[in-house]
Structures are given as C-alpha cells and as structure tokens.
C-alpha positions as a printed Julia matrix, in Angstrom:
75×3 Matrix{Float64}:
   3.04  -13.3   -10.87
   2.45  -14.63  -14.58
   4.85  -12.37  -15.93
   7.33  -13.9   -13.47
   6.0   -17.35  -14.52
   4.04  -18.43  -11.95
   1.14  -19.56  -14.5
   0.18  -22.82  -13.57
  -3.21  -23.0   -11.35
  -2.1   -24.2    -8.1
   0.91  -22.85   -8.02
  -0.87  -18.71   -8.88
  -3.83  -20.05   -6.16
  -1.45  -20.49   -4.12
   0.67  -17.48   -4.2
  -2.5   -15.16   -4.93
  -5.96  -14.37   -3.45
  -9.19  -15.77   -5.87
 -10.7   -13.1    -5.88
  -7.3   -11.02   -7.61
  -6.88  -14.03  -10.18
 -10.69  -13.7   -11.13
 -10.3    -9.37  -11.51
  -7.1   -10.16  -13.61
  -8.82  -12.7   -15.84
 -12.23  -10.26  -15.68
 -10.01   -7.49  -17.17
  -8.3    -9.29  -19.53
  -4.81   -9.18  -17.7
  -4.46  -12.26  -18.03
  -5.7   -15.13  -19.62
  -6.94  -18.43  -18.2
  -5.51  -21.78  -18.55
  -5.64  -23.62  -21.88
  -6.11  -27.4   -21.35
  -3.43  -29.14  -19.03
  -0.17  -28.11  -20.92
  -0.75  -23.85  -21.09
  -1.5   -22.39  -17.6
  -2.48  -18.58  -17.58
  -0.73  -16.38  -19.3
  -0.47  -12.86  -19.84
  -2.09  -10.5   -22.15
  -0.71   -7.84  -24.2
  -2.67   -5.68  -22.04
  -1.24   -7.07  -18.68
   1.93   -6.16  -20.13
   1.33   -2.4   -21.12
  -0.09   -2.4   -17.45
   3.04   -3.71  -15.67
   5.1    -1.56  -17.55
   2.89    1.71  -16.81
   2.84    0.74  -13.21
   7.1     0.36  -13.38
   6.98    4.0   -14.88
   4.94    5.54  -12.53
   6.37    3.95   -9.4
   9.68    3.26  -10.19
  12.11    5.67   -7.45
  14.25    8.67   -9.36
  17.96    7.98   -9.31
  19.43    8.78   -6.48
  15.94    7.98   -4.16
  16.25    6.21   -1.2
  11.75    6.36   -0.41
  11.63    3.39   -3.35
  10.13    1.12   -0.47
   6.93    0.14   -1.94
   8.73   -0.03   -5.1
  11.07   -3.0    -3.76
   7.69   -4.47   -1.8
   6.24   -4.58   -5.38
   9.2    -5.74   -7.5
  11.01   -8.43   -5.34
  10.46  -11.14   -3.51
C-alpha cells in the first residue's frame, strides 16, 4: 500500500489491518510517519521485498493460473 502511496495514517488504517502496519514497521518495511507533513514510507528493504515477491509470483508468459497474482497486484 505505501509503495502505491497510500502513506498517510488514516488513510493505510483504513485500508490495512493494525496489526499488518505494526509487523511492517516491526520489520523495517516500512517506516513510520515523520511529523504531520511525511506519512510512512517505505524502506529500501520493503522494496527489495516487493520486488522478490513480483519475481517469485509473477505468472510465466503465456499462464492463465496468475489469479492470486492479479488478487495481489490490482485493485
């Protein structure tokens, strides 16, 4: 969701369980909000994670079983 942009408090709370916010800021996915102007953002590590996920999960050309790929990816 913060690599989509969705940074600002309410707005993740809203569109995320606590308790996956807390494990993402725990890990160091992401970091929490700076002050009122800099919601959470995303670590270099959240990135390198997003874009291991994408390589594992993303279907082979020419799949059509990339289901929980598009459940993932879109919205």
């Amino acid at each position: 969701m913060t690599a989509q942009g969705m940074v600002w408090p309410w707005l993740l709370q809203s569109l995320c369980r606590q308790d996956a916010i807390e494990h993402a800021v725990e890990t160091h996915l992401i970091w929490e909000p700076v002050g009122d102007h800099l919601g959470y953002h995303i670590t270099d590590a959240g990135r390198r994670r997003i874009v291991d996920w994408y390589r594992e999960n993303r279907p082979s050309p020419g799949a059509t079983d990339g289901d929980h790929w598009r459940a993932v990816t879109l919205r």
